[in-house]
Residue, then its C-alpha position, 0 to 999 in steps of 0.5 A: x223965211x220964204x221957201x220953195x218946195x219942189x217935187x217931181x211926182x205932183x202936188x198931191x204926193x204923200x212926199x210933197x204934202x207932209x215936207x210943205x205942211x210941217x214947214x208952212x207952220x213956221x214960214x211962208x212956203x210956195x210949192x211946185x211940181x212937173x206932170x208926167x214921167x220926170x225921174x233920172x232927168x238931171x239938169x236937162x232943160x227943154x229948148x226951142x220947139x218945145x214950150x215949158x207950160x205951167x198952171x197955178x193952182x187957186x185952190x191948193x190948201x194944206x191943213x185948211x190954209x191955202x198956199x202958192x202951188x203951181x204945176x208943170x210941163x217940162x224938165x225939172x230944171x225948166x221948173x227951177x229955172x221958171x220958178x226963180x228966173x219970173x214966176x218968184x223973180x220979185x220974191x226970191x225964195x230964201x231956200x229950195x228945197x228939191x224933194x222929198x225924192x222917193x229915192x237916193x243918190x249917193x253916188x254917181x247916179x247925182x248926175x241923173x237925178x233929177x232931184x239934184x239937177x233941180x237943186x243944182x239949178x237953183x245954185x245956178x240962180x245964186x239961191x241956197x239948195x237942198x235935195x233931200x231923198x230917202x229909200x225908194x219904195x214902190x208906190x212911195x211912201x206914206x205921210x206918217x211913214x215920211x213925217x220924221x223926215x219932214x220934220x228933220x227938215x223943219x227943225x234944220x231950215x233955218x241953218x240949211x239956209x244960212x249954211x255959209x257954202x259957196x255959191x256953186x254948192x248945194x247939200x245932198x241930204x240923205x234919210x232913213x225912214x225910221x218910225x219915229x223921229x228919235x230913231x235917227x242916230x245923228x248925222x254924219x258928213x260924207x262924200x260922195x262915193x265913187x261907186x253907186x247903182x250902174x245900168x245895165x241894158x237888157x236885150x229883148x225881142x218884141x212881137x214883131x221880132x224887132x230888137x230893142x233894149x230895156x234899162x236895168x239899175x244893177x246894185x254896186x256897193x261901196x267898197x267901204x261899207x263895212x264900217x263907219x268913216x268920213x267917206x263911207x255914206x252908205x255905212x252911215x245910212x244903213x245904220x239910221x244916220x242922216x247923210x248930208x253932202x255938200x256938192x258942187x256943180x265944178x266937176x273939174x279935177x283940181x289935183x290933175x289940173x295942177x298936174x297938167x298945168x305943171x307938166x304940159x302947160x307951159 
């Protein structure tokens, strides 16, 4: 399979290096990564006054073989839509992979995740997308921390892939870090959950005795976090399932659609 890995940290990051290096043993994988701060960025694009530049990279190697790597200046979805739009035009990739982000979304913090935004984006492109996150650790993880990861996702690529979604879906797979890969306890379906981490800004005086204001992520739990069930995502998670998600850039509520459509559309 020809595989396009994307990542917002940069090329070198233990996240990108060990997801590309356990795939590149079975299939034909191109990477690709932004420079400077890109995280919480959603499905921004960059328009006129504003160049998307980017540099392929000769000598990028992984375990002693030497890949496709290129690295940007602009929104991760600049990055996606210049990877399969020219650069990968003539060779579309089978799959994109978004991540491994060092991070979760589990709720409505997707839609500013740039991790998602990018596998919403290649969804836009007709192309199958994956955004695969674990636990935020500052500093990020490390390779042999984030190899069970890696190779859950190895050992499912192919089905990930094939997954019969329609074409305005892209799954939202969510792992645990455990210390090795049989410490995983299956894999549980979920929904999104309605309630995620919400921002809070702090209101602060700087040297001068101007007023400026500094964001802050305030946890908010699920209400259903206490037992396991279909919709319950973070109780699955916390007891070391892996959480996939299927996700649609539709955002239209159906259910009051047909109700307007009754009552006022007439």
């Amino acid at each position: 399979m020809n595989i396009l890995i994307a990542n917002v940290r940069n090329l070198e990051s233990p996240e990108l290096r060990v997801l590309a290096s356990e795939l590149a043993k079975k299939h034909s994988v191109t990477v690709c990564s932004l420079e400077g701060p890109s995280r919480q960025k959603g499905n921004a694009f960059s328009y006129s006054g504003f160049p998307i530049k980017f540099k392929q990279i000769s000598n990028y190697t992984l375990n002693g073989t030497r890949i496709p790597a290129y690295k940007f200046q602009g929104t991760p979805a600049d990055m996606i839509s210049v990877m399969l739009g020219n650069i990968m035009r003539h060779r579309k990739p089978h799959l994109v992979i978004c991540g491994i982000s060092n991070g979760i979304s589990l709720g409505t913090d997707v839609f500013c995740s740039s991790n998602i935004g990018m596998a919403m984006q290649a969804s836009f492109s007709n192309v199958p997308a994956i955004s695969v996150g674990v636990p935020m650790q500052i500093g990020g993880h490390s390779e042999a921390e984030l190899l069970p990861v890696a190779q859950f996702v190895a050992k499912n690529v192919e089905k990930f892939a094939k997954a019969k979604l329609p074409t305005d879906t892209f799954l939202n797979i969510t792992i645990p870090i455990v210390k090795k890969y049989d410490d995983y306890q299956g894999v549980g379906i979920s929904s999104m959950d309605n309630l995620t981490k919400m921002t809070r800004y702090l209101e602060k005086v700087d040297c001068k005795g101007n007023i400026y204001y500094w964001a802050q992520l305030v946890e908010r739990d699920s209400a259903a976090k206490t037992e396991i069930s279909p919709t319950a995502g973070m109780s699955y998670f916390k007891k070391n399932y892996i959480i996939m998600a299927p996700l649609t850039y539709n955002c239209t509520d159906t259910a009051a659609l047909a109700e307007m459509q009754k009552e006022i559309g007439k």
